[in-house]
C-alpha positions as CSV (number, residue, x, y, z in Angstrom):
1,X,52.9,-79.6,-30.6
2,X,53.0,-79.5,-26.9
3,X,56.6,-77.6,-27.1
4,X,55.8,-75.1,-29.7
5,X,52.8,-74.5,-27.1
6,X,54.6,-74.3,-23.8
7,X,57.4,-72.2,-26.0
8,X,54.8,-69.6,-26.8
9,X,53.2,-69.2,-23.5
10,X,56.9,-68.4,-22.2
11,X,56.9,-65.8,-25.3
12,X,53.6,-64.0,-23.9
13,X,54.8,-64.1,-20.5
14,X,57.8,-62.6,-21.3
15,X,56.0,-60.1,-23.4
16,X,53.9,-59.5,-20.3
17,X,56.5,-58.6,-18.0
18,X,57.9,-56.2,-20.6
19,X,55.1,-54.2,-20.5
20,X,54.4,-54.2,-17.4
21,X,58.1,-52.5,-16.9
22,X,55.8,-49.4,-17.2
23,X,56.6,-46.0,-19.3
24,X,58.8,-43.0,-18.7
25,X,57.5,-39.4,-18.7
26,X,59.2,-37.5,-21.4
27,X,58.1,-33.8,-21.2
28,X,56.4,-33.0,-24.6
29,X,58.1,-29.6,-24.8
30,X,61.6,-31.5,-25.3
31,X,60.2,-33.6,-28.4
32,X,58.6,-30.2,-29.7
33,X,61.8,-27.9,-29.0
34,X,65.2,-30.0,-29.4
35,X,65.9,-28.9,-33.0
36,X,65.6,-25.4,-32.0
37,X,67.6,-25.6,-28.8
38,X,70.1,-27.5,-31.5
39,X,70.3,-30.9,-30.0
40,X,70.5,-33.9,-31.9
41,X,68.6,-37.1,-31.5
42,X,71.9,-38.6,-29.5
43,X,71.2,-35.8,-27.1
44,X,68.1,-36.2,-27.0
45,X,68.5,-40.3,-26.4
46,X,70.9,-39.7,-23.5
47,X,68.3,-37.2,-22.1
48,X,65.6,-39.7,-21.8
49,X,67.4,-42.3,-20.6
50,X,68.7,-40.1,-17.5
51,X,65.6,-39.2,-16.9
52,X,64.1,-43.2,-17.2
53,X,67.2,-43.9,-14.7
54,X,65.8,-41.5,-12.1
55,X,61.8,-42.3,-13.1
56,X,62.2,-46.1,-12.7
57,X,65.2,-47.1,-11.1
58,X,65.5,-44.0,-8.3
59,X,68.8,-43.4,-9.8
60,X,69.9,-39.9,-10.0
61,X,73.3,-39.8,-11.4
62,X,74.0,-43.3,-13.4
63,X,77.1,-44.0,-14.0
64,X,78.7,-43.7,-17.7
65,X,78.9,-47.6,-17.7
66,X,75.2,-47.8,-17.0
67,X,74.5,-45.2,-19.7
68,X,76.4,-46.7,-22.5
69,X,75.1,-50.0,-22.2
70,X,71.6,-48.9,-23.1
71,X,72.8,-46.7,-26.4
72,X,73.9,-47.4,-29.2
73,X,76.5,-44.4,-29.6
74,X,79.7,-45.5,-28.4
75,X,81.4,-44.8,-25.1
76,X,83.4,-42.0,-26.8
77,X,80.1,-40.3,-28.0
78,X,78.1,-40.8,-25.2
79,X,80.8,-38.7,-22.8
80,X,80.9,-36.4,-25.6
81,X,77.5,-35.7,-25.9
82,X,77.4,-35.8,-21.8
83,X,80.0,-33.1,-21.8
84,X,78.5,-31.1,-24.4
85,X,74.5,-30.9,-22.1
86,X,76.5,-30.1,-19.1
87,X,79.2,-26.9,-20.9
88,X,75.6,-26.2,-23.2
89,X,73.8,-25.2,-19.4
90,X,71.0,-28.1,-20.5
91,X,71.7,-30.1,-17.3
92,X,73.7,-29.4,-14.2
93,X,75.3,-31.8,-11.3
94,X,73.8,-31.0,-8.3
95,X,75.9,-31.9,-4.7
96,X,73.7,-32.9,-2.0
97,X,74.5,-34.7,1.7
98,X,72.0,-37.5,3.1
99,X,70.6,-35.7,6.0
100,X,70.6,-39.5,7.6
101,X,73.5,-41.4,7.2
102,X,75.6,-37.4,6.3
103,X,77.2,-39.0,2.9
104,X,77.7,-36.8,-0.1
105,X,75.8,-37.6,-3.0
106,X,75.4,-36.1,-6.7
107,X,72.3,-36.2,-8.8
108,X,71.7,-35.0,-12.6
109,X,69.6,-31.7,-12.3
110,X,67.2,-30.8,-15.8
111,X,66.0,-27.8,-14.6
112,X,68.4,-25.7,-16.8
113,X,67.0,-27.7,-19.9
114,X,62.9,-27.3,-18.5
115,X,64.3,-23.1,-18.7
116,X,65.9,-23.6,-22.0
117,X,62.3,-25.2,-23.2
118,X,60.1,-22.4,-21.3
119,X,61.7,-20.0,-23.4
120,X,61.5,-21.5,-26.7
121,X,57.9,-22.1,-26.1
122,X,56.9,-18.3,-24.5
123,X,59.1,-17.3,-28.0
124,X,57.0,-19.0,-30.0
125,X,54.0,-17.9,-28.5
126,X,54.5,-14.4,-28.8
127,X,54.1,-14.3,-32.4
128,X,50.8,-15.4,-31.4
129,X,49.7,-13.4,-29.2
130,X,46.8,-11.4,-31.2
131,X,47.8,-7.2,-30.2
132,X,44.2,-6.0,-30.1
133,X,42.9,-8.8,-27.7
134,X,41.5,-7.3,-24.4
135,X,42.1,-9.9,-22.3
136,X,46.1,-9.7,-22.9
137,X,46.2,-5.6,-22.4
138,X,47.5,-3.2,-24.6
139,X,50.8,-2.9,-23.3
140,X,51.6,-6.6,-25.1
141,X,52.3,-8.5,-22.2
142,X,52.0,-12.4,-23.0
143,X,50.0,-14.8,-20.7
144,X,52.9,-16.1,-19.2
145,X,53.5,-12.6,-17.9
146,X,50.4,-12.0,-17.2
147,X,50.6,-15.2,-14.7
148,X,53.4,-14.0,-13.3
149,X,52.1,-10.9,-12.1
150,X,49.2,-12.2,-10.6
151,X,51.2,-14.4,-8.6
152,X,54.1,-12.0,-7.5
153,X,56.8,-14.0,-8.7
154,X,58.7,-15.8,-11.8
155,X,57.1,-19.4,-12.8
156,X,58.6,-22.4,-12.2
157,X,59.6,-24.2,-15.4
158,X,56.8,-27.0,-14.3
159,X,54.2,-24.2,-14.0
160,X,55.1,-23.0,-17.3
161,X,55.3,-26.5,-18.8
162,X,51.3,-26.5,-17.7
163,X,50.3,-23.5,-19.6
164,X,52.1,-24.6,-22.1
165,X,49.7,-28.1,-22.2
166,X,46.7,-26.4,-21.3
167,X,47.3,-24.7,-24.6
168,X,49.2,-27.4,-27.1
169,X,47.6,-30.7,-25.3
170,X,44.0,-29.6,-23.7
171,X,43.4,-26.8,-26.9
172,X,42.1,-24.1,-24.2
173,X,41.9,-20.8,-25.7
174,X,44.3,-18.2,-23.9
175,X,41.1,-15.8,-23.1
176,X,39.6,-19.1,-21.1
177,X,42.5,-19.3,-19.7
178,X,42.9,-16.7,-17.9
179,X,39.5,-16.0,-17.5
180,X,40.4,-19.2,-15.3
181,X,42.9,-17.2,-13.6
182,X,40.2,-14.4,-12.9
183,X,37.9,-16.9,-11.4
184,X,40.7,-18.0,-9.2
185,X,41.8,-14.6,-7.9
186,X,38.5,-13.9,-7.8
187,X,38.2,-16.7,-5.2
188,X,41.3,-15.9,-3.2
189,X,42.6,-19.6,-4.4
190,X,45.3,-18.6,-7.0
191,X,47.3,-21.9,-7.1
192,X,47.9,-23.8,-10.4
193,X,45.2,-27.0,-9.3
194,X,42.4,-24.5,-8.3
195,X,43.0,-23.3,-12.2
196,X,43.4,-26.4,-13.7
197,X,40.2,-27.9,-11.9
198,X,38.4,-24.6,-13.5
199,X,39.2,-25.2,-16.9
200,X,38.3,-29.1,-16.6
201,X,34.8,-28.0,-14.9
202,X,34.2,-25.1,-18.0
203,X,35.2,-28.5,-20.8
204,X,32.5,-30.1,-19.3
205,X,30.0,-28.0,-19.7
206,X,31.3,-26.9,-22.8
207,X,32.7,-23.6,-22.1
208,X,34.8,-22.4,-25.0
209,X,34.9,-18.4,-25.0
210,X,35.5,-15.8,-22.3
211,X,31.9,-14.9,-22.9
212,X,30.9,-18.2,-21.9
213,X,32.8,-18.3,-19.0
214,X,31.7,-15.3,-17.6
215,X,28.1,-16.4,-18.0
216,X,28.9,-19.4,-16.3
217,X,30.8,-18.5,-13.2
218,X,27.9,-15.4,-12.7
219,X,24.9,-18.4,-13.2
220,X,28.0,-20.4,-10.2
221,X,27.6,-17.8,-8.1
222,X,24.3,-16.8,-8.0
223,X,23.6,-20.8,-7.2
């Protein structure tokens, strides 16, 4: 009795220590887009676990070895598949030199991928976009456009990746978004976190419509 006890307290240790390991970020938009940027779940596998490498470990270009012993596919598959995200334009090496000790390095780079994903998504959305709505114009332009001209310049992939979840993950409507972005030109403070902090203030007070919002930020003001 007092084995099978001391056995399973050395289970829920070790069970402990595997969760405390921790998670990995894997960006939404990948698990949403893949089969339209026709990757397959291999692909997609080798993906994460780069990006766990450089998460968790600080480990920016693992070595095939290192790969292939966490997958299943074969070595000949895995430097296939690597081969095929690198020729595909999904990731990119990157050559940098330690400022410190002057030693060349390389690292995986998955912005060409977060672009790939941008433009599935802004696809997608524009058979969305409703043409009558006011807020969007009547020249068509979409809201990341629309962004993008407030700000005088392209968006990052990351910045785009944040529209994208304030629309798919929090379920703001575009017209409170960028209602949002009004406030914040408005306020001379037209940085993504000013925005962000905006459309978290308007969800809770329960601000769902442009109307709303309006009413709101004029009742703000005249506080």
């Amino acid at each position: 009795m007092m084995d099978n006890t001391a056995t399973g307290k050395k289970l829920q240790a070790g069970f402990l220590a595997g969760i405390q390991e921790g998670t990995v970020g894997i960006p939404y938009l990948l698990l949403k887009t893949y089969r339209r940027l026709k990757l397959s779940e291999t692909d997609v596998m080798l993906l994460i676990h780069v990006m766990a490498f450089r998460e968790k470990e600080r480990t920016d270009f693992p070595t095939l070895e290192e790969i292939q012993t966490r997958m299943s596919a074969g070595p000949e598959m895995v430097i296939a598949t690597l081969q095929k995200l690198i020729k595909g334009g999904f990731i990119s090496i990157d050559q940098e030199v330690d400022a410190t000790s002057g030693i060349q390095f390389e690292r995986y780079n998955f912005t060409p991928l977060f672009e790939k994903m941008a433009e599935c998504w802004i696809e997608e959305q524009k058979q969305h976009v409703h043409p009558s709505s006011s807020l969007l114009e009547e020249s068509g332009k979409n809201i990341f456009t629309i962004f993008e001209n407030e700000f005088g310049r392209p968006l990052t992939p990351m910045e785009m990746e944040t529209i994208a979840g304030w629309l798919d993950k929090d379920h703001y409507k575009e017209e409170l978004i960028l209602m949002a972005l009004k406030e914040a030109v408005f306020a001379g403070k037209v940085y993504f976190k000013y925005i962000d902090r905006i459309l978290l203030d308007w969800s809770r007070n329960r601000v769902t419509t442009a109307k709303q919002a309006r009413e709101y930020a004029q009742k703000f003001r005249a506080k």
